[in-house]
N, C-alpha and C positions, 0 to 999 in steps of 0.2 A: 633440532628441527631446522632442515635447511631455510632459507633464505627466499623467497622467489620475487620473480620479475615484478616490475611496478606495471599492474595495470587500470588503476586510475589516479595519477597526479594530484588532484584534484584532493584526496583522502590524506590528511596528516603527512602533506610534502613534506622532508629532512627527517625523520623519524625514521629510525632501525627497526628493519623488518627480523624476525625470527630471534630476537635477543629480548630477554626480560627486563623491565623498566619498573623500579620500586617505585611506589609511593607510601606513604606512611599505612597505608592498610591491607594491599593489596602486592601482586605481583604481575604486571600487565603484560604482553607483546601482544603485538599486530604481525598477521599473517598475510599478505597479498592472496587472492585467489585468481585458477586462470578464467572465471567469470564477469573480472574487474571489482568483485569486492573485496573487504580486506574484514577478516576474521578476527574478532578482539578475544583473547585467550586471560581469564584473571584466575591465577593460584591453578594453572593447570588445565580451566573448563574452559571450552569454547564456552559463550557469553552473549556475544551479540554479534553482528556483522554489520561494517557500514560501506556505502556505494554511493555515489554522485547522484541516482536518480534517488526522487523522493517518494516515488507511488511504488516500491520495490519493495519486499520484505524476504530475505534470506535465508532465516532459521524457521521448520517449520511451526512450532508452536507462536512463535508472532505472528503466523496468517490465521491460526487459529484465535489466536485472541481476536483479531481484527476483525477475521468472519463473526465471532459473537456478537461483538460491538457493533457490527452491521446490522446481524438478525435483531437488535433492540430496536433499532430504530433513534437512535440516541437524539435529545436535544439539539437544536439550531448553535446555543450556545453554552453548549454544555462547558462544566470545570470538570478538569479530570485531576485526580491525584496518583501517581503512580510512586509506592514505594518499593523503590528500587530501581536508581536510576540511571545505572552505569554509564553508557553510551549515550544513552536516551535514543535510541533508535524508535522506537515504537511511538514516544511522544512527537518525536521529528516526521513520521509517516502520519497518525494522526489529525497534526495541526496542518498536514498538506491536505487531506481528505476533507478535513474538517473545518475552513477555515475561518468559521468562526468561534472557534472552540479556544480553549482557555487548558493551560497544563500544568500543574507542579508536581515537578520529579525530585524527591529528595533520595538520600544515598548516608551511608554512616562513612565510607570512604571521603576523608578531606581533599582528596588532588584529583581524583578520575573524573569527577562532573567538570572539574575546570578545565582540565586536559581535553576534554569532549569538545569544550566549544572552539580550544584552540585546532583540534583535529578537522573538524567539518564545519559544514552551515545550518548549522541549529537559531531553531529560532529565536528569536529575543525577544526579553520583557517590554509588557503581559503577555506575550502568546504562551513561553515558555518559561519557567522561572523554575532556577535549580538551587535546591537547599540542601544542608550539610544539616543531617537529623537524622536519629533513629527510627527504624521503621514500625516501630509502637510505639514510639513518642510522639509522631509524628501527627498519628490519630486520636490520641489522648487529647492533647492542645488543641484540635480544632474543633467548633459552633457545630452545637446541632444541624442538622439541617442545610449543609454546607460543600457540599460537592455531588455529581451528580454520577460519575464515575469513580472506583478505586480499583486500580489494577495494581496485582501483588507481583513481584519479580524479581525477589530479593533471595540470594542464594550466600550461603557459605561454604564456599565448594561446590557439590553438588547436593545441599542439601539445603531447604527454607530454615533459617533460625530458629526456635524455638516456639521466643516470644510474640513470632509472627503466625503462628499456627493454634494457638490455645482459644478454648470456647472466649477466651476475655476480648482475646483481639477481634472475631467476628463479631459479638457482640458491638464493640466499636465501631465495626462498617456500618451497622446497620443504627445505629445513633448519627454517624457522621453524613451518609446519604441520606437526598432528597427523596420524598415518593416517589416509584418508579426508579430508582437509580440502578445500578450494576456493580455488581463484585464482579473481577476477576480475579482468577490465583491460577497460578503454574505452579504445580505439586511436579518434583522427581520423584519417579517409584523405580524398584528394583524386584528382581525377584526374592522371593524369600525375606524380604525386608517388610516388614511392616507398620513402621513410626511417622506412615505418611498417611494410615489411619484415622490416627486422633486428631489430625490435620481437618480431613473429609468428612467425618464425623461431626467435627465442630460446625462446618457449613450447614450441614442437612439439618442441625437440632436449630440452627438460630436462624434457618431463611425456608426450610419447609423443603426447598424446592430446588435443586440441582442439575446441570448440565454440565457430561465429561464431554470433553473432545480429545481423541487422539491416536493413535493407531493402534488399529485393534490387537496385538499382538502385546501391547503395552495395557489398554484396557484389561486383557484377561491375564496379566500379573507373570507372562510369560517372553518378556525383553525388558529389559531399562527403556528410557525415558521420560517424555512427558506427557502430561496429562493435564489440561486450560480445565477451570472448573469457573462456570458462569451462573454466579446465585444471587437472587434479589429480584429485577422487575420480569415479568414474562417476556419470552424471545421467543421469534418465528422461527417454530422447530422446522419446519417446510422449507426455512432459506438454510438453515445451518445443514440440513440433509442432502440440499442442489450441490452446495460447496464441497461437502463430504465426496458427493459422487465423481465431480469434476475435479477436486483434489489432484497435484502428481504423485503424492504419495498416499497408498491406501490412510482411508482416515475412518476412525466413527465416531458415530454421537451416541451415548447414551443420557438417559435420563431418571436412572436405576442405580448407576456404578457408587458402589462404596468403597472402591479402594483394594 
């Protein structure tokens, strides 16, 4: 992959563009884009995207998480947990929207969360607090009652780990959130693949109640992609369907989709 022009300074100055950078768990490069963002690729998958503005989201399934998290209505000072914390892009957009919100991003990678902060201007503790944890271990060890958000975003390749998809792990969302809290999950689906199933399954039997978001072409099992699944406290399906419509890329919302 060639190389391209730097166009924002500002993004992990001195860092080699289009060449892989090991860390003990991953394989990383950054890609400049000619939009000024710069594309973070791990083990192959574009990942996340980071840019100097902080109200910007890149990839589309992070406007979809975001739009969820809008349609909730979330807490003044809400804690959010997000396992899977690569960039932290999403926690960093967030804590700007949200600012008095509270974040812990943890990651099983030991060098990409620290690499993140030396890359950009992520926030600092409390706002933001980055932990080196498994992403079922993560919710094992914490208090009932104890976050008010959990967004899921943890890939291996292009696929959620295992132990992060099982009825056990939902079950945990729903011990570790407050009343009214929020699950998010970003599920990759493909066609003819189906082990992202027992995934969506496990949402529906432990929280009742689900919301897909994502292009409908993806919804009905006919392109790859992704698919934000928002299960837990009631969302205003009336703002997530404004969004939908004014989307730049076709989007939908179901409240049906099994996967």
């Amino acid at each position: 992959m060639a190389t391209r022009s730097r166009k924002s300074p500002g993004i992990a100055p001195g860092v080699p563009r289009g060449v892989n950078i090991a860390t003990t768990g991953s394989e990383i490069m950054l890609v400049d884009e000619p939009d000024g963002s710069t594309t973070v690729w791990v083990n192959g998958v574009p990942s996340s995207a980071m840019r100097e503005e902080k109200d910007v989201l890149d990839f589309e399934y992070m406007r979809h998480e975001a739009a969820a998290i809008a349609a909730w209505n979330p807490p003044e000072r809400m804690l959010a947990l997000h396992v899977g914390a690569g960039v932290c892009t999403l926690p960093r957009f967030l804590a700007h929207r949200y600012p008095d919100s509270r974040h812990i991003a943890v990651d099983v990678d030991p060098e990409l969360p620290s690499l993140a902060r030396q890359w950009w201007d992520l926030p600092q503790a409390p706002r933001l607090r980055i932990r080196i944890q498994d992403g079922a271990e993560c919710l094992v060890t914490r208090h009932d009652d104890s976050a008010d958000l959990i967004v899921r975003d943890a890939f291996s390749g292009d696929t959620t780990p295992p132990a992060l998809t099982t009825a056990q792990w939902w079950a945990q969302t729903r011990r570790v959130l407050r009343p009214g809290g929020l699950v998010i999950a970003n599920v990759g689906t493909r066609p003819g693949h189906t082990a992202h199933r027992d995934d969506v399954r496990a949402a529906w039997n432990e929280w009742g109640s689900v919301v897909a978001i994502g292009e409908p072409a993806v919804l009905k099992g006919r392109r790859r992609g992704n698919v934000v699944l928002a299960a837990g406290a009631t969302i205003d399906g009336d703002a997530l369907k404004r969004y939908a419509a004014s989307a730049p890329l076709p989007t939908g919302v179901s409240t049906t989709w099994q996967g």
